[in-house]
C-alpha positions in Angstrom: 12.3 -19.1 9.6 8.7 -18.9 11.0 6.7 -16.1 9.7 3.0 -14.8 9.3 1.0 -14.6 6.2 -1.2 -11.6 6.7 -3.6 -8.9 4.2 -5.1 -5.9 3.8 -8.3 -6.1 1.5 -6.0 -9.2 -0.3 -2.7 -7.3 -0.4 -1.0 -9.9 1.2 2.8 -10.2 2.8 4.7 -12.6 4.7 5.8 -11.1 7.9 9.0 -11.7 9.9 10.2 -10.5 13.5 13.3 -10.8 13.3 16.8 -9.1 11.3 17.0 -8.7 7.6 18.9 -11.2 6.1 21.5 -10.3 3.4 19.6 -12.6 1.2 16.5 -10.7 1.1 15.8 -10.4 -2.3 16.4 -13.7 -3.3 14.2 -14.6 0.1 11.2 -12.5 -1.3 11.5 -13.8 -4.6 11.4 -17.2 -3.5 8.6 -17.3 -1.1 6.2 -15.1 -2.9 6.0 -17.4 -6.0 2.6 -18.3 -5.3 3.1 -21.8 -7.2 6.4 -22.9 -5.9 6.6 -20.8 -2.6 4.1 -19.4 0.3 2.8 -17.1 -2.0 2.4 -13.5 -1.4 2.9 -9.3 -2.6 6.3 -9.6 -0.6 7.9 -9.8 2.8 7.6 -7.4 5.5 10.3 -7.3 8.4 9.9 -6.2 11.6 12.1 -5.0 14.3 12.4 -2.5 17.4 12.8 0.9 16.4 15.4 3.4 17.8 13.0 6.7 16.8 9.7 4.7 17.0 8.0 1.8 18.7 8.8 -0.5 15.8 10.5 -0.4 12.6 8.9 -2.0 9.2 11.4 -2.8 6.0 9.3 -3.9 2.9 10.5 -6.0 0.6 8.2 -6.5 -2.8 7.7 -9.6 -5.1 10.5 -8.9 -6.8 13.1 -8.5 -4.5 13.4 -4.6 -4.9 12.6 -2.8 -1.3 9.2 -0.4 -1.1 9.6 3.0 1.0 5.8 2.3 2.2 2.9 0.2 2.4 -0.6 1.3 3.6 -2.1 -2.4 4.1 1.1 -3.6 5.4 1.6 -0.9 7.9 -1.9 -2.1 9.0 -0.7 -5.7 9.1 2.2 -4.4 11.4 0.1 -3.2 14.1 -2.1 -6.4 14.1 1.1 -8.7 14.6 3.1 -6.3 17.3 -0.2 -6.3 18.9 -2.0 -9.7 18.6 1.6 -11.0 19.7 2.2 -9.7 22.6 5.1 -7.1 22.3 3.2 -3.8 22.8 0.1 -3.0 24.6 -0.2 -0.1 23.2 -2.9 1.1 20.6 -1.4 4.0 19.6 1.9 3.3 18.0 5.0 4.9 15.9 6.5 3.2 13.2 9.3 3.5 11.6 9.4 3.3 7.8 11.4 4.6 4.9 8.5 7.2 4.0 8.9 8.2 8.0 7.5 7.7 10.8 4.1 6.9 10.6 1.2 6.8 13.4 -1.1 3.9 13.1 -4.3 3.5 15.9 -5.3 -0.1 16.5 -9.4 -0.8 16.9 -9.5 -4.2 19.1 -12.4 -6.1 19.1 -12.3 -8.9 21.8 -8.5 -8.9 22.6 -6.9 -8.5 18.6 -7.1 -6.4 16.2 -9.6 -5.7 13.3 -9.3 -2.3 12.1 -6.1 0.3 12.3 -6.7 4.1 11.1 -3.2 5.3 10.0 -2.0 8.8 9.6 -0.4 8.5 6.1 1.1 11.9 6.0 0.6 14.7 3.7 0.2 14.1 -0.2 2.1 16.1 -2.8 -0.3 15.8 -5.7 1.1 17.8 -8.8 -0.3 19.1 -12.5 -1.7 16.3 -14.7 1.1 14.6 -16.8 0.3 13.4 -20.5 3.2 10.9 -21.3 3.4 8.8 -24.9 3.2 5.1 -23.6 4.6 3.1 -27.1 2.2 5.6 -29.6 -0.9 5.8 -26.8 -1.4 9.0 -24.5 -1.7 8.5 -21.1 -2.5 10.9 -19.1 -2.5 11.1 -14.9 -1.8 13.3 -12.1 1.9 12.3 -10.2 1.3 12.0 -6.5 3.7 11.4 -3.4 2.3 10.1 -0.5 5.9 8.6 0.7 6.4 6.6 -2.6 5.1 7.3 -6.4 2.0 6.9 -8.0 0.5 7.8 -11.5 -3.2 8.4 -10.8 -5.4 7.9 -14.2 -8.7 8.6 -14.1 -11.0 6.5 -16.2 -14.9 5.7 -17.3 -14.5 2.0 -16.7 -11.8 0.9 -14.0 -13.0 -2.6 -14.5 -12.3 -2.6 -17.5 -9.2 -0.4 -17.7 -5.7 -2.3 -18.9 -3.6 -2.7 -15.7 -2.0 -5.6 -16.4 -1.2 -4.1 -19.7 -1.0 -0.5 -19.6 0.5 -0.7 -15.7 3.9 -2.2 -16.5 4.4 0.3 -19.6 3.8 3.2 -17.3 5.6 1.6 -14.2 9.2 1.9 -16.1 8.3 4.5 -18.3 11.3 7.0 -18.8 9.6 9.9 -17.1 9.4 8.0 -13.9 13.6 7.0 -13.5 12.8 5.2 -10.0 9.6 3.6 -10.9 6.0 4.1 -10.5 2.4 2.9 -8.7 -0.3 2.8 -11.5 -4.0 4.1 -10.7 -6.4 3.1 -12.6 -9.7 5.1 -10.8 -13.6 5.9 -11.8 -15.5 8.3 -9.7 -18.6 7.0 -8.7 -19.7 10.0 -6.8 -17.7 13.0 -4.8 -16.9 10.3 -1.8 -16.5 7.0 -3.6 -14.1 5.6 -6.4 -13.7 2.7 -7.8 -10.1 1.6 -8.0 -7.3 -0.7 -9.9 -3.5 -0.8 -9.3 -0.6 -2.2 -10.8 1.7 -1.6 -7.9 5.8 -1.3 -8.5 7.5 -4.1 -8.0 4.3 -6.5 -7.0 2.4 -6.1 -10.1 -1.4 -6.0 -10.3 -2.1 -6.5 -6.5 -6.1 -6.9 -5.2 -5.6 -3.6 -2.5 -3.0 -0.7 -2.2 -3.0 1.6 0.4 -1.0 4.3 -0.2 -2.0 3.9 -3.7 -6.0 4.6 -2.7 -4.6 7.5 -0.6 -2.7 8.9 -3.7 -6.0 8.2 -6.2 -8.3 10.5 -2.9 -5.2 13.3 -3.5 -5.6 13.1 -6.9 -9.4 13.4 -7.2 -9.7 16.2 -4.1 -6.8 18.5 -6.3 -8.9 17.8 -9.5 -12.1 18.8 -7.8 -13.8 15.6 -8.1 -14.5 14.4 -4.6 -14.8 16.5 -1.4 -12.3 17.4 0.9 -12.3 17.1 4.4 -14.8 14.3 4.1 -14.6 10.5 4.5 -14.0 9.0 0.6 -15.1 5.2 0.3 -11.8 4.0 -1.9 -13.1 0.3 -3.5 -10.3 -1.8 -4.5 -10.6 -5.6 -5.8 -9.7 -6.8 -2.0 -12.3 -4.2 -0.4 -13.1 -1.1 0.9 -10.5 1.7 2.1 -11.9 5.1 3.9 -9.7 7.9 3.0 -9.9 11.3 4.1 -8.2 14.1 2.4 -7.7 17.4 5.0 -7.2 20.9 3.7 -3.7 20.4 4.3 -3.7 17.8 2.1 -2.6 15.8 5.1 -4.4 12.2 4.7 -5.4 9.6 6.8 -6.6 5.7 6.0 -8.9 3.6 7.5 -8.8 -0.6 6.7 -9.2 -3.5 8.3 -5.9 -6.3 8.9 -6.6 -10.2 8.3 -3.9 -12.8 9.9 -4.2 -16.0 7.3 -1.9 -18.7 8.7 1.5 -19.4 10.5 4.4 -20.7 8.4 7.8 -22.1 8.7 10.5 -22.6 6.0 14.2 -24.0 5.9 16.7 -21.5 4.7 
């Protein structure tokens, strides 16, 4: 099986053209063990689309399937592109979360940046759920999958790799939960930490800096309507929250190497 080890601000996949296999989980497991396989946050599939230009199927660390992924949808446009099967820079793909519109920025014949339209964000009242005797509190956001946005003085500091898998299969979220661990710095910047479902604490998520913009805009600490520098441990995201709540994402997409493995 050849594939492509690609990231997004760290948030790295290994990337596939090609079917699913029925193995998939055991596949994903294998070659993300970053001692005894590849090493990555996952797989990502892709394949024409019937209802978009391509489809993307996301397959996390451990095996379970993701609806979405903002640095891997990122990714996607970079391989379809860099590889030959579209010309296009405006594209529609297909994920479980929808379809999702993605604009490539090529510098000197492949791609460095994509803007995607991520959709609009359901951000609802703040939550305060009892996490083994300590109170957490958060604000729930949808932006096509989960996420538990707490806001904190110190995200440095804050304990994802604690705290994050606690919250992740905490009762009150059945299916499972992105953690957010974000400090405001200012009304258009935040400083962010994630333990992401399935993947663990990951250095860049983007749906999960999209959520953590919702979040802030609904609880009136950043400004709507205006660009919102998102720092994660990979990077920088740009994230801008309309009045619709409707957001869209900004990031760059790195290709690391080309890989082949015996099944």
């Amino acid at each position: 099986m050849h594939f492509t080890k690609m990231h997004g601000l760290g948030n790295d996949y290994l990337y596939v053209y090609g079917e699913v296999p029925p193995n998939v989980a055991d596949l994903s497991r294998r070659l993300s063990d970053r001692h005894f396989g590849a090493g990555s946050d996952g797989m990502i599939y892709i394949n024409p689309s019937e209802v978009a230009d391509f489809q993307m199927r996301i397959f996390n660390a451990d095996g379970s399937e993701a609806m979405m992924c903002g640095n891997g949808i990122r990714c996607v446009g970079k391989y379809v592109y860099d590889k030959g099967l579209t010309r296009q820079t405006d594209l529609r793909i297909e994920t479980l979360s929808g379809i999702k519109h993605v604009g490539l920025e090529v510098v000197r014949g492949s791609v460095e940046r994509a803007t995607v339209d991520m959709g609009r964000a359901e951000a609802r009242d703040a939550l305060a759920i009892d996490v083994n005797g300590t109170a957490a509190r958060g604000i729930p956001v949808s932006v096509g999958n989960p996420h538990f946005v707490m806001f904190v003085e110190d995200a440095q500091a804050a304990p994802v790799d604690s705290l994050g898998p606690l919250i992740e299969r905490h009762p009150a979220f059945p299916g499972g939960v992105n953690v957010e661990f974000a400090q405001v710095l200012s009304n258009d910047e935040i400083r962010m930490r994630v333990w992401e479902r399935g993947s663990g604490v990951t250095m860049a998520c983007g749906t999960g800096a999209c959520a953590t913009a919702a979040a802030a805009v609904r609880e009136g600490l950043c400004h709507q309507g205006k660009p919102i520098t998102v720092h994660l441990d990979g990077g920088d995201l740009h994230i801008r929250v309309r009045d619709d709540f409707a957001i869209t994402m900004t990031g760059p997409a790195t290709t690391v190497y080309e890989g082949e493995v015996e099944l």
